[in-house]
C-alpha positions in Angstrom: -54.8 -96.9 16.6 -55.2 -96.1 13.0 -57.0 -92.7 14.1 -54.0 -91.6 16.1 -51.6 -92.7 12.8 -53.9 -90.3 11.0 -53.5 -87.5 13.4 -49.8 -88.3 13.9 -49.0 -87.7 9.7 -51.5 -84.6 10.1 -49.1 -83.2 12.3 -45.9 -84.0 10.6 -47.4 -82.5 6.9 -48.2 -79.2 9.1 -44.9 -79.2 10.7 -43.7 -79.7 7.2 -44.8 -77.0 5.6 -44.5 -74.6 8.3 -40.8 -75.0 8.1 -41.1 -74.9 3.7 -42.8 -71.3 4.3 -40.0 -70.2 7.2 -37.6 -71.6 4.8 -39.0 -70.0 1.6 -38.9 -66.4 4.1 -35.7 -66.8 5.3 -34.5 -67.4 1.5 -36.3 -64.2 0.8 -34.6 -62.0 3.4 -31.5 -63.3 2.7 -32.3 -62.7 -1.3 -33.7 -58.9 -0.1 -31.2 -57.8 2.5 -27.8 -59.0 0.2 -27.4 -56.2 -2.3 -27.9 -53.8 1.1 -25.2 -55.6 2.4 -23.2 -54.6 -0.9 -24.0 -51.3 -0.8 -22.7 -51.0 3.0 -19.6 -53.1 1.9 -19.1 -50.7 -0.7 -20.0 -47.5 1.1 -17.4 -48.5 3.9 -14.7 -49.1 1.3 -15.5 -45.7 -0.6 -15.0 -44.1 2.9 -11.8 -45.8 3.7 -10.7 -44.9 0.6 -11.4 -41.2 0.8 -10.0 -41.5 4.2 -6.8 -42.6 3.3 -6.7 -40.2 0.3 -7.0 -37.7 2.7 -4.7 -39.1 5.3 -1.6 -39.2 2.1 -3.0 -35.1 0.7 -2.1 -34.4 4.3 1.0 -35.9 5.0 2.4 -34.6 1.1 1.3 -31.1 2.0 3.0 -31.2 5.0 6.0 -32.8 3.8 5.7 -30.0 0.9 5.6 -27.3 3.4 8.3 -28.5 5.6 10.5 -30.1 2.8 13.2 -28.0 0.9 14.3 -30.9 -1.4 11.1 -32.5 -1.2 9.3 -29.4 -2.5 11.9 -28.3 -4.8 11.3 -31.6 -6.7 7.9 -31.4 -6.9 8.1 -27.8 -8.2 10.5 -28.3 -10.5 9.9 -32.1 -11.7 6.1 -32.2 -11.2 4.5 -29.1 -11.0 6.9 -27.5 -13.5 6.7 -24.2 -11.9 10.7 -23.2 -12.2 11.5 -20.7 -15.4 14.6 -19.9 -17.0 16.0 -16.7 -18.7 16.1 -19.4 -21.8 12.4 -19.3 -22.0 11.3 -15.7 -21.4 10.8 -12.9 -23.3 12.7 -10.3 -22.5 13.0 -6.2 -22.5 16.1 -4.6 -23.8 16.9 -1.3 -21.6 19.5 1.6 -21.4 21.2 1.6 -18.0 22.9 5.0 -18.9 19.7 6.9 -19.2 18.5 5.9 -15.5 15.3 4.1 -16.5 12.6 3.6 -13.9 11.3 0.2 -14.2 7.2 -0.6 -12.7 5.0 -3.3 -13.4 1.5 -2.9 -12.9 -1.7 -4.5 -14.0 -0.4 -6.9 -16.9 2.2 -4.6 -18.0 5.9 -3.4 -17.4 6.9 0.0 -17.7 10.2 1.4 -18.2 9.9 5.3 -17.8 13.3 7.4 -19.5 14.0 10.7 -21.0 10.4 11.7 -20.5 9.5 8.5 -22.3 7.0 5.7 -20.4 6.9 2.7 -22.7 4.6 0.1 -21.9 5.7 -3.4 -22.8 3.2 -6.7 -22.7 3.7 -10.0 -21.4 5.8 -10.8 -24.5 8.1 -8.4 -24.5 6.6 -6.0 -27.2 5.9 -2.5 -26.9 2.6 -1.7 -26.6 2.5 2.2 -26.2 4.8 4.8 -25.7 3.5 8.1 -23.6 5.0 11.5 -22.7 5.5 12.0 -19.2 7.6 14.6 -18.4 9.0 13.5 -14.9 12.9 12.7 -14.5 12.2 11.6 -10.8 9.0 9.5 -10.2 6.9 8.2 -7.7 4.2 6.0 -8.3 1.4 3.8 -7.3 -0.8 1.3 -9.0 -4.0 -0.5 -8.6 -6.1 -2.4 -11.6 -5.8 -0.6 -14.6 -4.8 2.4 -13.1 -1.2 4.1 -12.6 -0.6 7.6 -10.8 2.9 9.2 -11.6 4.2 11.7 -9.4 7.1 14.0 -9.7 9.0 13.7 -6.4 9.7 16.6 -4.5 8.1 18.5 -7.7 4.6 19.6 -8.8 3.1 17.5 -12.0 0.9 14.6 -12.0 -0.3 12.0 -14.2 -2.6 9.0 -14.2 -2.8 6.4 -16.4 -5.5 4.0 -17.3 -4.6 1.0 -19.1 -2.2 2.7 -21.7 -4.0 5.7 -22.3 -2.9 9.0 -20.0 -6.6 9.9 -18.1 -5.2 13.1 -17.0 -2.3 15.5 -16.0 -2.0 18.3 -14.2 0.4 20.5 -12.1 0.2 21.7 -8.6 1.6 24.0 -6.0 4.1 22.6 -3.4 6.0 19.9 -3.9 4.6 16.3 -3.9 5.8 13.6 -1.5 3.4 11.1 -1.8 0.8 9.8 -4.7 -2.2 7.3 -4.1 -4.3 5.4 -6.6 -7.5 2.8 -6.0 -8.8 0.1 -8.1 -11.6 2.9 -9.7 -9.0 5.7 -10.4 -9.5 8.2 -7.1 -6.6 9.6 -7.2 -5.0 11.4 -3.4 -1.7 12.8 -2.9 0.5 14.5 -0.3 1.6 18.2 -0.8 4.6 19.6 1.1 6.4 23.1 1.3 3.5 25.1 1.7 2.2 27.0 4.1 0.8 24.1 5.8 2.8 21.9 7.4 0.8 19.1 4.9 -1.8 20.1 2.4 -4.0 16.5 0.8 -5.3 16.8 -2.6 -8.4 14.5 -3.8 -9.1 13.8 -7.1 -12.0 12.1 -9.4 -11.0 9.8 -12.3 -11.6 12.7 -14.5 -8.9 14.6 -12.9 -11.3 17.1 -11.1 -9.9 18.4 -7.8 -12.9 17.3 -5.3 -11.5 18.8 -2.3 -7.9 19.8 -0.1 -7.2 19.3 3.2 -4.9 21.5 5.1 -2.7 19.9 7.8 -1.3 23.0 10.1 0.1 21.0 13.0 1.2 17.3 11.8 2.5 16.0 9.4 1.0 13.9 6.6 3.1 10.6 5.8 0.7 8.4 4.1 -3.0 8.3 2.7 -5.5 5.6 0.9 -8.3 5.2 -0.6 -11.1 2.8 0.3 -12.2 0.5 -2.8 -15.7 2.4 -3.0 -14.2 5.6 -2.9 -16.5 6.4 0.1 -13.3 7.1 2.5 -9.8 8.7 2.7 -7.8 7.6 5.5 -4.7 9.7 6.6 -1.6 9.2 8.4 -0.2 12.0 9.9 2.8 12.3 12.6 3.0 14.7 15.2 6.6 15.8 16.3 5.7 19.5 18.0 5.9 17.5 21.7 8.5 15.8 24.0 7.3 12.4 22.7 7.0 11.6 18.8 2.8 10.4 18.2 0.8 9.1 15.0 -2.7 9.2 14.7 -5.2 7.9 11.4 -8.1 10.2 10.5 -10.8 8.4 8.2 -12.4 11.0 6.5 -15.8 10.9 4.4 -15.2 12.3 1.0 -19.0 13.4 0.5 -19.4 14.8 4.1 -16.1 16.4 3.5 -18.0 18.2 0.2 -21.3 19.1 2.2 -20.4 19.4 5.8 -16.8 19.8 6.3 -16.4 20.3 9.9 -17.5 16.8 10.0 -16.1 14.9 7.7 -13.7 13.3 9.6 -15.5 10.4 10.9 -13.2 8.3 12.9 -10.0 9.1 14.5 -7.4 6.9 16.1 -4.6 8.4 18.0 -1.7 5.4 17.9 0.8 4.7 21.7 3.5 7.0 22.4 6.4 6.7 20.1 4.7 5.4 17.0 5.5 6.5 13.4 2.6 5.3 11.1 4.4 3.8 8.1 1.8 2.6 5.8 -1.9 2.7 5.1 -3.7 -0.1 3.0 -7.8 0.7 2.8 -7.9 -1.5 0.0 -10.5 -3.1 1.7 -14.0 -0.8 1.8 -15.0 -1.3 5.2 -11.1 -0.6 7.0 -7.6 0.9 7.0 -4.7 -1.4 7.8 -2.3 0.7 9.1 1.2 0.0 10.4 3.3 1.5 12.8 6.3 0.6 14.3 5.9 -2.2 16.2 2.4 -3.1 15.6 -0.2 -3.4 13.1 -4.0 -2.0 14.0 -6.8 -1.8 11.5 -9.2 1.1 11.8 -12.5 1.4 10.9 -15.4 4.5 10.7 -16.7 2.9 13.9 -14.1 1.2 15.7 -10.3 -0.4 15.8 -8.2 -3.3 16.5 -4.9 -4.3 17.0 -3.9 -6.9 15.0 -0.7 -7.6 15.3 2.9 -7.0 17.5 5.8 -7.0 15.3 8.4 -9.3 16.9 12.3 -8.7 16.7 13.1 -11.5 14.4 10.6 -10.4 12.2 13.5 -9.1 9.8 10.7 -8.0 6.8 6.7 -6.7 7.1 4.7 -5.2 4.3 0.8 -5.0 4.1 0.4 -4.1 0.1 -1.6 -7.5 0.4 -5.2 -8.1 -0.5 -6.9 -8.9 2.7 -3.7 -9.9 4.0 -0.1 -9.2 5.4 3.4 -10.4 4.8 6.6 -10.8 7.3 9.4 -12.8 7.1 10.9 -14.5 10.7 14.5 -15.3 11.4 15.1 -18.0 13.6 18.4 -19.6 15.4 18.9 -22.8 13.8 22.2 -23.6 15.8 25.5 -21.8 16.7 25.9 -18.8 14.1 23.5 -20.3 11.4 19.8 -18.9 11.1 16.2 -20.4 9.4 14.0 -18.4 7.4 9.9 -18.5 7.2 7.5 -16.8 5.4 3.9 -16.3 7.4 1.2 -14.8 6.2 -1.7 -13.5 7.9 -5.1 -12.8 7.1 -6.6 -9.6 8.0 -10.3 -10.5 8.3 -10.2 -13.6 10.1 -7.1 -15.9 12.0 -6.3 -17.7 8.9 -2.3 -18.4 8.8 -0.3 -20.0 5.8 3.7 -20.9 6.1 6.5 -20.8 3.7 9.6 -22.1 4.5 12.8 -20.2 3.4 15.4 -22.7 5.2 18.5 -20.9 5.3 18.9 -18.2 2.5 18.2 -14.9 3.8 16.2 -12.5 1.2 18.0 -9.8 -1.2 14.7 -7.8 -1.0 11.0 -8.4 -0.8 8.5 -7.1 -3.0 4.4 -7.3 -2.0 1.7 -6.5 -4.6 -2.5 -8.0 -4.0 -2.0 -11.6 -4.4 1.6 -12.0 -4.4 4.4 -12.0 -2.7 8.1 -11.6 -4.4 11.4 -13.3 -2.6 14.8 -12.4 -4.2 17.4 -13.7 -2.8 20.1 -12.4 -5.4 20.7 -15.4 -7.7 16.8 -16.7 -7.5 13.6 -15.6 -7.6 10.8 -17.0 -5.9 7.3 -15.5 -6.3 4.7 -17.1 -3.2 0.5 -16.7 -3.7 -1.2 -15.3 0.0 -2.3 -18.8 0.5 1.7 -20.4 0.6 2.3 -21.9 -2.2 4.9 -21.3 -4.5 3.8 -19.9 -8.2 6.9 -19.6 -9.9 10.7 -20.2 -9.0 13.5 -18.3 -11.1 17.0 -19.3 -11.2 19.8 -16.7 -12.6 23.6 -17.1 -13.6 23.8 -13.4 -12.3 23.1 -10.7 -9.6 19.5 -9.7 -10.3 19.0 -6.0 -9.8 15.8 -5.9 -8.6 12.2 -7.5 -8.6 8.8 -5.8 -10.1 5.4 -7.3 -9.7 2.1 -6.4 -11.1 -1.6 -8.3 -11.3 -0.3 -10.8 -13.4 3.3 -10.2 -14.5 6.6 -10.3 -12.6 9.6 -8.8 -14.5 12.7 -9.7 -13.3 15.0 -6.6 -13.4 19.3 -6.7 -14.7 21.8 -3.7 -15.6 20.9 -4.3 -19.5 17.5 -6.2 -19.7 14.1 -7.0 -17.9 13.1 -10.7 -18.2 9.2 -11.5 -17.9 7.4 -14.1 -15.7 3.5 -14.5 -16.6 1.9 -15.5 -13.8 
């Protein structure tokens, strides 16, 4: 009997402290595994967090995009982005001497009398140059601004605020092309060629002409490494009107001529080429009529098909394209929207007009200018709205340059810095 007590109370201590260690290890996962249950609690609500953050980004954006009144408060009340004549400096011109306003790089220039005075973003004059050309043309990229005299023979180019070079040619000049290095190629008519193109070095050296007998040229550019020179050129001598885009090699056209024209593209029946952008090094966009193709040394693509409510379509863009799209809204009333396209890849951004109809639109690299007669709105390639200008007048016009916008009146230029 007592032996059996014994063994009993053996058996009940053992029990006992078996269940004092599972005890003491249960109180030591529960000690170990608790801050890892804090971090996952805390992990989960970070994540919800962000999610939600993300969920609100998206529904303001879209309510930003979509939203006249909604975005025109943010603009204005947070964002601040909306200027008035109050607050800009301004540039006091001479209606009666005909000036020629141009913004380029981060100047404005008013050109008069033979006079091209270069003003800064705060309205001062910075330098004053001769250039004797009553009737200009021009074109701008960087620092660099070619001058043409339209339908006359003398050229200029100007880096920064210095004149690079001038010269004078034979024919008369419809056409002047810059790029962002100072290659300079222009369009020579009233010749003996139907089209004669001139290319020139920064220094002003003529590297080489090319003599169009049987089209005509209507546009040229430059690619940004100065490696090619695509031409537009129209051909009227048949039955049906036809374009075609020559990218030519500007060494090969130095050392082997007869093959310096490297690609060729021949556009439908019909076409007019209007514009060439090769701001780009490795293609021409080029559009025509109804569509817009870009053309390589090796290949082409179409890229897009203008539509017939596409009421405006420019492609002075960097790496992209502009067009404006009117749309029925209900009986005799129309909507407006800005889309703009990428040209290396699908990329798409919006920008709603609503229903005010544009004045005039203005494309220059990274911008895009909307007047729409008593306002001013000036849209970045990705959608968004940079700055919005509200007049008590009739603005004339709109210039734009890198990173200066000068709004344009009968008596005065007012400056947006952008």
């Amino acid at each position: 009997m007592k032996k059996e007590q014994n063994r009993k109370i053996k058996t009940q201590d053992k029990k006992t402290k078996i269940d004092k260690r599972n005890s003491k290890i249960l109180q030591l996962n529960s000690e170990e595994t608790a801050p890892e249950k804090a971090k996952k609690v805390l992990s989960f609500g970070k994540a919800c967090i962000v999610i939600l953050v993300i969920i609100l980004v998206s529904i303001v954006l879209a309510r930003y995009v979509t939203d006249e009144d909604f975005r025109n408060f943010v603009d204005t009340k947070i964002l601040k982005k909306e200027v008035t004549s109050e607050n800009l400096n301004k540039i006091d011109i001479d209606s009666e001497n005909n000036p020629t306003i141009y913004a380029f790089d981060k100047y404005i220039t008013v050109l008069s009398k033979s006079q091209l005075k270069i003003y800064g973003k705060n309205g001062k004059q910075v330098a004053s140059l001769e250039v004797n050309i009553s009737s200009p043309i021009m074109d701008s990229q960087g620092k660099y601004l070619v001058i043409g005299e339209k339908d006359g023979s003398k050229l200029y180019l100007v880096e920064d605020t210095n004149i690079v070079w001038q010269t004078e040619i034979e024919g008369d000049i419809s056409r002047v092309n810059v790029n962002q290095n100072g290659y300079v190629s222009i369009i020579v008519k009233n010749t003996t060629y139907k089209s004669v193109i001139i290319f020139f070095n920064p220094e002003g050296k003529e590297i080489f002409k090319k003599y169009i007998s049987s089209t005509y040229a209507i546009c040229t550019d430059i690619s940004s490494d100065n490696k090619y020179l695509a031409v537009g050129e129209v051909d009227y001598s048949g039955t049906i009107v036809k374009s075609k885009i020559e990218i030519i090699s500007t060494s090969l056209v130095i050392t082997d001529p007869e093959n310096a024209t490297v690609y060729t593209y021949e556009s439908e029946a019909g076409e007019i080429i209007i514009n060439i952008d090769y701001s780009n090094k490795k293609y021409a966009i080029c559009m025509f009529n109804t569509y817009v193709q870009k053309v390589s040394e090796k290949a082409n693509e179409r890229l897009y098909d203008l539509e017939d409510n596409i009421i405006f379509f420019d492609i002075n863009l960097k790496n992209n394209m502009a067009m404006i799209e009117k749309q029925s809204s209900g009986m005799f009333s129309y909507a407006y929207q800005m889309r703009v396209k990428s040209t290396q890849s699908k990329a798409e951004s919006l920008y709603i007009l609503n229903n005010s109809m544009p004045k005039s639109v203005i494309c220059y690299q990274n911008y895009i200018g909307i007047n729409f007669g008593n306002e001013v709105q000036i849209v970045n390639t990705n959608g968004w709205l940079v700055k919005k200008y509200t007049a008590e007048k009739e603005i004339k016009s709109l210039v734009l340059g890198n990173s200066i916008a000068g709004i344009v009146y009968k008596d005065r230029i007012e400056i947006i810095s952008l």
